[in-house]
N, C-alpha and C positions, 0 to 999 in steps of 0.2 A: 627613489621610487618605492622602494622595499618600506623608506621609512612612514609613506603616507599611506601606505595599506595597514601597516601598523595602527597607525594613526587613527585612522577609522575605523580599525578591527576594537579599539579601546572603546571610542565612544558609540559605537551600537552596542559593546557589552553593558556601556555604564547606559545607555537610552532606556533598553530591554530590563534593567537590574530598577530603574526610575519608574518605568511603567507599569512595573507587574507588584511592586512593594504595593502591601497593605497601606492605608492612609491611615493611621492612628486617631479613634475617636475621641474628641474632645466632650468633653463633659460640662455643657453648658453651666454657666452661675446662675444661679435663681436671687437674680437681685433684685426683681418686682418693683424697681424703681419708676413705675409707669401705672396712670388706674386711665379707666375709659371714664370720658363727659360727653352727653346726650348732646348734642349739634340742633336737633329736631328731627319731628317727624313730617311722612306725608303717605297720601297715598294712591295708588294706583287701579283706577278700575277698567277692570279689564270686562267688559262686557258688551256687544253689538248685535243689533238685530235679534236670532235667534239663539247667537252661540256666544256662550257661557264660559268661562274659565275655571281649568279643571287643577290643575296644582305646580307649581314650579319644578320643573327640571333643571332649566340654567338659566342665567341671566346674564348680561353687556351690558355694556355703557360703548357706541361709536356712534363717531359723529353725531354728536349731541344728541343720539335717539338712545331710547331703553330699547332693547331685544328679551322678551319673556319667552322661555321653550314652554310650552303645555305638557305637561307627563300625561296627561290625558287626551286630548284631540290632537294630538302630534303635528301642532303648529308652533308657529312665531309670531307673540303679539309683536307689533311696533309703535310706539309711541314717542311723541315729542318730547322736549324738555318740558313741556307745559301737566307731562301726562295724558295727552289727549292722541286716541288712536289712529295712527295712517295710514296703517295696513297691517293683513293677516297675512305671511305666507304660507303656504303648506298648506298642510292636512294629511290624513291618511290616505297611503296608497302607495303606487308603485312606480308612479309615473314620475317623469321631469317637474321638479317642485314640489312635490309630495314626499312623505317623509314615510317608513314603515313604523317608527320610533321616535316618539319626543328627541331631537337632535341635543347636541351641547354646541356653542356656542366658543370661536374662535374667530379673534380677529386682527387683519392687516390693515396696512397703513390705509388702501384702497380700494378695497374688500372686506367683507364679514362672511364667514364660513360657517355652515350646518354641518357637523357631522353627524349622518346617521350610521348609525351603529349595526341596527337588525337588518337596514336596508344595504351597509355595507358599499356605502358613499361617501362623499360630501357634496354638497351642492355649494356654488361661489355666486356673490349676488356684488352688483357694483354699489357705488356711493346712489345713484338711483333707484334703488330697490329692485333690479333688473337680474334675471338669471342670466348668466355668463356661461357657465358649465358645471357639468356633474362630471364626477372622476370618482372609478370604482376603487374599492381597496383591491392593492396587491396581493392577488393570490398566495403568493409564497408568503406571505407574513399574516400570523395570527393576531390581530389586534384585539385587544380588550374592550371592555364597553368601560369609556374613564375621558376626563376632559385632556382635549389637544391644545396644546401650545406653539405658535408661529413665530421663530428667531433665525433670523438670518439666514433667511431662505430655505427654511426646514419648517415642515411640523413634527413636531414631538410628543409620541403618544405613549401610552402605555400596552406594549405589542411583544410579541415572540418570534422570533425568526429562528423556528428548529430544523436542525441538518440532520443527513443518518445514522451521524458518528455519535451523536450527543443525544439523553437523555431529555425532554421534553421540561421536566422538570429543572432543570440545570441550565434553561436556555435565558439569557441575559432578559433582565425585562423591562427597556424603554428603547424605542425604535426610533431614526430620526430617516425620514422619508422626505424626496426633493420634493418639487411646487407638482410636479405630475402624480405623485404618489409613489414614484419607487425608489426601492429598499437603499438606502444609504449606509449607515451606521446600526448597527446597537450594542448596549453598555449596560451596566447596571447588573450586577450577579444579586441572586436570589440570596436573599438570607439564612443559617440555620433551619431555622423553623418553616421554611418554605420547602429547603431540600428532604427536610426532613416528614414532611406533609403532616405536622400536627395537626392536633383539633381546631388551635387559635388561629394557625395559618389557612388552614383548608376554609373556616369561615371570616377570612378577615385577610382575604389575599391581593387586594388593594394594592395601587401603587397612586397614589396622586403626584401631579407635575404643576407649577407654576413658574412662569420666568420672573427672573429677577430684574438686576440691571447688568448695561455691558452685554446683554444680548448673553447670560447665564439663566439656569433653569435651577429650582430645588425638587426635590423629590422625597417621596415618603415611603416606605412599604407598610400595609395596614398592622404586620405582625409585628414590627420591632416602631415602637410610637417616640422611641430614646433619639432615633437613629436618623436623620436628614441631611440629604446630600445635597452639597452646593455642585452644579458642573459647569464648568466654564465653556466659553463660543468655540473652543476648541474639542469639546464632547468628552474633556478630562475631569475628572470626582478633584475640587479645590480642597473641601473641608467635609469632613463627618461629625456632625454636631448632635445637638440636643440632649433633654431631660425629659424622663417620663412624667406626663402631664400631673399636674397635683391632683388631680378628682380618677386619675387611673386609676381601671377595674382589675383586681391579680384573676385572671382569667381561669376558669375551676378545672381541673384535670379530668374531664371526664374523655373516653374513647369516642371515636368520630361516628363509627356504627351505632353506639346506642342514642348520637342526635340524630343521626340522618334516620329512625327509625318510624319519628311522624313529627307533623309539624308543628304539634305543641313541645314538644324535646327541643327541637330548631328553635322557637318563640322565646324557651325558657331562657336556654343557652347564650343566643342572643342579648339578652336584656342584661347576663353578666357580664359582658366584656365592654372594651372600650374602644369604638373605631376613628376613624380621621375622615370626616365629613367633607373637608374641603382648604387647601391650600389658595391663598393672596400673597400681592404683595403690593408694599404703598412704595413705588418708585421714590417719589421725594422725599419720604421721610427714613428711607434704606432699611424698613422694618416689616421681615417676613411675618404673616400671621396663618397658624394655625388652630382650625374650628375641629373643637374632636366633642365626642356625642357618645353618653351611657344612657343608650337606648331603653325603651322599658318593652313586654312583652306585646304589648299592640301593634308594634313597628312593625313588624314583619308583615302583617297584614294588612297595614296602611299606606296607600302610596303619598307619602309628603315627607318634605325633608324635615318637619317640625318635630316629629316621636320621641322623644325624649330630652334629656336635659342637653341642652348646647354650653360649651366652654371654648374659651379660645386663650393659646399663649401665643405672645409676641417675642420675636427675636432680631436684636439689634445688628448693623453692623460687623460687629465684631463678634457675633453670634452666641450672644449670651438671651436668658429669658429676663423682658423686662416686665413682663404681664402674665398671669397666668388667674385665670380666674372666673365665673359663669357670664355668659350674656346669654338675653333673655329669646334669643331664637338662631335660626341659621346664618351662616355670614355668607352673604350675595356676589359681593362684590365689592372694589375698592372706587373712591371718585376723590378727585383733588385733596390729597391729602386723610382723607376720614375713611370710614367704613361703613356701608349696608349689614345690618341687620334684616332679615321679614321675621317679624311677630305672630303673622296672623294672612291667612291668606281666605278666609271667608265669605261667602257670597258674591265671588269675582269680583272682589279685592283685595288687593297685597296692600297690606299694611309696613310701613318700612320706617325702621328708627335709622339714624343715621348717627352717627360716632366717631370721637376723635380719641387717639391715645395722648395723652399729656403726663409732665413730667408730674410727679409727688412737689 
C-alpha cells in the first residue's frame, strides 16, 4: 500500500514538473519552397433595394452560403454559391437579431454563430436561416473584441478571466467557454512585452486564434509576431514556432504617453509597426497561414481591412515557413484547398481573388 502512494506521490511530481516546463521555441526554416498562383477571380455585390454595403468585418464560407459581416450597417449579408443574395440578417440595435456591432463570424457543424462584441452576445441561427438563441457573455470573463473559434464543444476566444490574487495584467489570455457560454478553461500567459506594457504591446495587444486540425487551435500575440502556439484538443501548448515575418517593421522606441498625446502621434506610430491581420488554415493541405499588414497613416481613420500593404507567411506541417511574401489585399478566408483574397470592396462590391499555394 505504502508502495502505491509512492507510486503516485512520483508521478504527479513528474505530471506537475511536465506541465509547468517552458516549451522551447523552435525557430522556424524559411525555406519559401512554396509561391501563390491566381485560381481566378470573382465578384460579389452586395447591394438591395435601399441598402448599400458598407465594408467587411468578417467573412464564412457554410453551407454552401457566403456570410459578409458589414463594419458598417452591423448586418450579415447571405448569399448563395451563385453570389446572388438570400437574405440580410441584423442590423443595428438591441433587440433579438440585431447586432450593437458588425458581429465576427463562427461556425458549427449545424449552426453559424454572430458574435457581437459591443452588444456582448452571440446570436445562433440554424441551417434555415432561423434565430435559435441569444446567449449573453459571462459576466465574470473579460472577452476581447477578436474572432472566436468552435472545437470540440468549446468556443475559443480571446478573453481574460481575472481573480483578486492576480494582477489583471498577468491574466492568461484565450478563454475556452462551453456551448452555454460559461467560463471553462483558460491558458495562454502573456508575453514580456505584454507584462511589461510597452509602447508595441499597448498598441498591438492582439491575440488572434484559428483551429487547425484534430480539433487543435493556433494562436498569435500581436507583440511577439516570431511566436505561434499550436494547442492541442486537450487545451495543452504542443509547439512554439515561428519567424518574424520578412516585410517586419522594428517598431520605434518612442514612450506610450507622447502617442497617446493626439491622434496624429497614434496615426504616425501606427503606420511603423507591424500587426497580424488575420490567422487561416487550409485543413487539407496541413498549411497554417498568416496575413500581417504594415499599415500606412490613413488606417487609423479608415474603417476597412485594405489600409496598407497585406503579406502573408505560410507554415507547413512541420511548422516551418514555406511562403512568405506580399499579396495584393486582405486574406478572407480559406475554401477547398486555396485562399480568398478581397482586393477591392467599392461601390458594394467585394472584389475577390482567389489562390492556391503551389510547390516551386
Amino acid at each position: 500500500m505504502i508502495k502505491i502512494k509512492y507510486i503516485i506521490l512520483i508521478l504527479l511530481i513528474l505530471l506537475t514538473l511536465y506541465c509547468s516546463k517552458e516549451i522551447e521555441h523552435y525557430k522556424s526554416e524559411r525555406r519559401n519552397s512554396y509561391e501563390i498562383k491566381k485560381v481566378g477571380t470573382f465578384c460579389l455585390n452586395l447591394a438591395i433595394d435601399s441598402i448599400y454595403f458598407g465594408s467587411v468585418k468578417d467573412i464564412a464560407i457554410w453551407n454552401d452560403q457566403y456570410f459578409v459581416s458589414d463594419r458598417i450597417n452591423k448586418n450579415i449579408w447571405v448569399l448563395n454559391s451563385e453570389g446572388k443574395i438570400i437574405k440580410i440578417i441584423g442590423g443595428r440595435g438591441k433587440g433579438p437579431g440585431e447586432f450593437s456591432g458588425a458581429p465576427f463570424i463562427v461556425k458549427k457543424k449545424n449552426q453559424i454563430v454572430f458574435v457581437d462584441f459591443l452588444g456582448k452576445k452571440i446570436s445562433l441561427y440554424n441551417r434555415s436561416l432561423k434565430l435559435v438563441k441569444s446567449i449573453k457573455y459571462p459576466p465574470n470573463v473579460l472577452i476581447q473584441p477578436g474572432k472566436w473559434v468552435y472545437s470540440e464543444n468549446y468556443f475559443i476566444a480571446w478573453g481574460l478571466k481575472p481573480n483578486a490574487e492576480e494582477n489583471i495584467s498577468n491574466s492568461k489570455l484565450i478563454v475556452y467557454l462551453d456551448e452555454n457560454l460559461k467560463f471553462i478553461d483558460n491558458i495562454l500567459e502573456p508575453n514580456k512585452l505584454l507584462k511589461k506594457k510597452s509602447t508595441f504591446a499597448t498598441y498591438n495587444p492582439y491575440v488572434k486564434i484559428t483551429k487547425g486540425n484534430k480539433n487543435s487551435v493556433f494562436a498569435i500575440q500581436g507583440a511577439e509576431l516570431d511566436k505561434i502556439y499550436h494547442i492541442n484538443s486537450k487545451r495543452l501548448i504542443i509547439k512554439v514556432f515561428g519567424t518574424l515575418p520578412k516585410f517586419y517593421k522594428i517598431p520605434p522606441t518612442i514612450k506610450t504617453e507622447k502617442i497617446i498625446s493626439s491622434l496624429e502621434a497614434t496615426a504616425k506610430y501606427i503606420s511603423n509597426i507591424t500587426r497580424i491581420s488575420k490567422l487561416d488554415y487550409i485543413s487539407s493541405e496541413k498549411i497554417l497561414l498568416v496575413n500581417y499588414v504594415n499599415y500606412n497613416e490613413n488606417a487609423t481613420y479608415l474603417r476597412t481591412n485594405l489600409a496598407g500593404q497585406h503579406f502573408l507567411q505560410a507554415y507547413d506541417e512541420h511548422y516551418n515557413c514555406i511562403f512568405d511574401g506580399k499579396i495584393p489585399g486582405a486574406l478572407l478566408t480559406t475554401k477547398d484547398g486555396d485562399f480568398l483574397v478581397l482586393i477591392s470592396e467599392k461601390n458594394s462590391n467585394l472584389k475577390i481573388v482567389r489562390y492556391r499555394l503551389v510547390k516551386k
